[in-house]
Every structure is written in structure tokens, then in C-alpha cells.
C-alpha positions in Angstrom: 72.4 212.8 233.6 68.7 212.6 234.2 68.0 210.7 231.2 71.1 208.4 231.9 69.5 207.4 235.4 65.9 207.2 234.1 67.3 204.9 231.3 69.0 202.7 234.1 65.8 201.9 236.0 64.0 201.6 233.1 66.7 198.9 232.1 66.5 197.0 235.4 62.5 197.2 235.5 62.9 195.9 232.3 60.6 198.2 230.7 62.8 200.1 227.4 60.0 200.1 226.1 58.6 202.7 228.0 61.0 205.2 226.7 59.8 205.0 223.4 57.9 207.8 221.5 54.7 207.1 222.0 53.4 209.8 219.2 55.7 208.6 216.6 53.5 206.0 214.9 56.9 204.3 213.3 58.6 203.7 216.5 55.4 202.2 218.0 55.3 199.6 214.8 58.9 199.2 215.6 59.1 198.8 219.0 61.2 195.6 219.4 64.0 196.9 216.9 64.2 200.2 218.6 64.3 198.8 222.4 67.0 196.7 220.8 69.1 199.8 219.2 68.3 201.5 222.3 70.9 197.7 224.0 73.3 198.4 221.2 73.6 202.1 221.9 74.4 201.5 225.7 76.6 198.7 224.6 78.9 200.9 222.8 78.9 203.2 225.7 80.6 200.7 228.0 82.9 202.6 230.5 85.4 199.9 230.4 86.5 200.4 226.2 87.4 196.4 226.0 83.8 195.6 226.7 82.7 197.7 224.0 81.8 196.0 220.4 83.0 196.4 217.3 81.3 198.1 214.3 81.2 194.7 212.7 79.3 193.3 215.9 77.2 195.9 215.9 76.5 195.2 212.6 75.7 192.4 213.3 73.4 192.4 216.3 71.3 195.2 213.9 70.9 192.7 211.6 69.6 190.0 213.9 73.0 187.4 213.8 74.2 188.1 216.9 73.1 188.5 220.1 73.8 191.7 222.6 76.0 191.2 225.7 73.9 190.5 228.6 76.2 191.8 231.7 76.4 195.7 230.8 76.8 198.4 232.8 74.0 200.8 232.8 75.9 203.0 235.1 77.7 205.3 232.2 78.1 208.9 234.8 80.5 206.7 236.8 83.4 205.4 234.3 86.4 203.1 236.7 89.5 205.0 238.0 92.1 204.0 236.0 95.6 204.1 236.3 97.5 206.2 234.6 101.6 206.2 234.1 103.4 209.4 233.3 104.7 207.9 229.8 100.9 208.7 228.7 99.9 212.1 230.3 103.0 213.6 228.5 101.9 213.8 224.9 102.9 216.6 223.0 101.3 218.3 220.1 103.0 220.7 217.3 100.8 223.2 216.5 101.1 221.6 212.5 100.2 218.1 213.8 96.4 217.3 213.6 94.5 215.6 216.2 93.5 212.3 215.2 89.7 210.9 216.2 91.3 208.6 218.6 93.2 210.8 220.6 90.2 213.5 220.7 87.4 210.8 221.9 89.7 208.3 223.5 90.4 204.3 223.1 87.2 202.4 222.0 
């Protein structure tokens, strides 16, 4: 949580960079790139799953053809109520049915 909040006024000082390893000589070089997968990263951690990119957007952003979203939400400990209808909470597992990815981790 500490690094989540440190990361968030880093973001709105607009200063990433200051996270970076400053004794690892190849981030230093880097810089740019890795203040940039450091935008991704929190991208795909959007609270809200429909603001989230695709792997194909991503992708494509780490690639330099695209351009990151510019209204994120740095504030990832707080994810929105949501609503939830009985139909969903009721899911039911045999003990021979395996858990899918997507019902372990969510909708992304």
C-alpha cells in the first residue's frame, strides 16, 4: 500500500522518474522507456476493468504507435462499489470442474 501511495504522488508531481533504480546503470540509460512501462503497468491496473487496455494496445504503446490514456486512476487501494445481483454471487463449482484464469483473477 505504501508503494501504491508513494507511486501516486510521484505521478501527480510528475516525477516517475524518481522511482527509478538509481544503481541499475540500464534503467538510468533507459529512463524514458521505463517511466513509460511504469504508465502502462498502472494502466492495466485500472479499477474500473473497461478502462483497462488490451494486450494488443499494450503492445502497441511498448512499441511507441500508440499513445497511453491520459485520465487514469492512480488510486488502485480504492476499486468502485459495484453492484452485484444474486444471479452472479451463486456460482457453483464441482470439485472435477477446473477454475478458469478468468474467474480466479476476475473480468479484465
Amino acid at each position: 500500500m505504501h508503494l501504491l501511495s508513494v507511486f501516486k504522488k510521484k505521478v501527480e508531481e510528475e516525477h516517475l522518474e524518481d522511482l527509478i533504480d538509481k544503481h541499475n546503470e540500464d534503467m538510468q540509460i533507459h529512463g524514458e522507456e521505463v517511466v513509460n512501462m511504469m504508465k502502462v503497468a498502472a494502466w492495466c491496473l485500472q479499477s474500473d476493468f473497461v478502462k483497462r487496455p488490451s494486450m494488443s494496445m499494450v503492445i502497441k504503446v511498448l512499441e511507441g504507435v500508440s499513445e497511453i490514456e491520459h485520465n487514469l486512476d492512480y488510486n488502485f487501494s480504492y476499486p468502485p462499489l459495484a453492484t452485484v445481483s444474486h444471479q452472479e454471487v451463486n456460482v457453483c463449482f464441482s470439485s472435477t470442474t477446473p477454475l478458469l484464469p478468468s474467474v480466479l483473477s476476475g473480468p479484465r
